[in-house]
C-alpha positions in Angstrom: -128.2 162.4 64.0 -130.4 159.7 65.7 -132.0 162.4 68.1 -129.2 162.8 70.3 -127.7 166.1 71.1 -124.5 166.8 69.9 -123.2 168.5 72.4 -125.0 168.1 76.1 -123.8 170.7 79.3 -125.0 168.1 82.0 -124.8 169.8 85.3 -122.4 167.3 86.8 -121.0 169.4 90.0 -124.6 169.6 90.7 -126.0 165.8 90.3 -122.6 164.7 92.3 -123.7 167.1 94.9 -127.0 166.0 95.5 -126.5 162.3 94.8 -123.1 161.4 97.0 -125.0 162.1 100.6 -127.4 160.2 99.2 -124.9 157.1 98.0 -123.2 157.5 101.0 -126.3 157.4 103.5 -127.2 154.1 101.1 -123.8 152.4 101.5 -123.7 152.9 105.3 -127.1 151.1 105.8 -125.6 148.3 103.5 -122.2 147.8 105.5 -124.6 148.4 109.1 -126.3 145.2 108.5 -123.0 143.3 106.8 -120.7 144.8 109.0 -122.8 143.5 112.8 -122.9 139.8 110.9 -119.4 139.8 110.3 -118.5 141.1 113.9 -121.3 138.3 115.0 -119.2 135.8 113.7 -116.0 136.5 114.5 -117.2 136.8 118.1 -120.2 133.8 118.5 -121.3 131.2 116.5 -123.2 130.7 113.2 -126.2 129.9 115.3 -126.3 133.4 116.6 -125.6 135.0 112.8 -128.2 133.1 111.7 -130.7 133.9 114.3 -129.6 137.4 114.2 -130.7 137.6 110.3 -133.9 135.7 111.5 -134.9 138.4 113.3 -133.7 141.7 111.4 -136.8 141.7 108.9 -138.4 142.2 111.9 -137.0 144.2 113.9 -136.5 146.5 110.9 -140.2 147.1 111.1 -139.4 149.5 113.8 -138.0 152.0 111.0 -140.7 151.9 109.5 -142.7 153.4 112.2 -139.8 155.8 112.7 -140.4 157.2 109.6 -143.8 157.2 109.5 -143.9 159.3 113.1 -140.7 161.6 111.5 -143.4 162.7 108.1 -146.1 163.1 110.5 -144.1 165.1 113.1 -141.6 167.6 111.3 -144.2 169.6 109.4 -146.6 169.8 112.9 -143.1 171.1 115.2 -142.3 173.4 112.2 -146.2 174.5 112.0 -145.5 175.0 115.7 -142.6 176.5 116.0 -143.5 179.3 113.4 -146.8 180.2 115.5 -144.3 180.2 118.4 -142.3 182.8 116.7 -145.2 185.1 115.5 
């Protein structure tokens, strides 16, 4: 009786189904970037692991532009394509 609803039919099939691609895409990105320092330093030094996570921050700046070119592209090739098709 302090506002909350007895008795709640939360959609769960639905939020699982939207959120796990989403968790998954997440947890890839995260063992991506654990997963090349680990193979870095089982196969160099800790002179190359450490001048490889010198230069990530930077070199992730190239996704940035990725996705910056992908919201600027889809909607023109789809605005494209349908005129194609018409």
């Amino acid at each position: 009786s302090h506002g909350f609803p007895r008795s709640s039919s939360v959609p769960l099939r639905e939020i699982y189904g939207f959120s796990a691609p989403l968790f998954s895409t997440d947890l890839a990105f995260l063992v991506r970037g654990s997963l090349a320092v680990i193979l870095l330093e089982s196969f160099a030094s800790t002179t190359a692991v450490a001048e490889f996570r010198a230069v990530l921050p930077i070199a992730r700046l190239n996704e940035v532009v990725l996705v910056s070119f992908s919201f600027l592209f889809v909607p023109l090739a789809a605005v494209t394509l349908r005129k194609l098709d018409s």
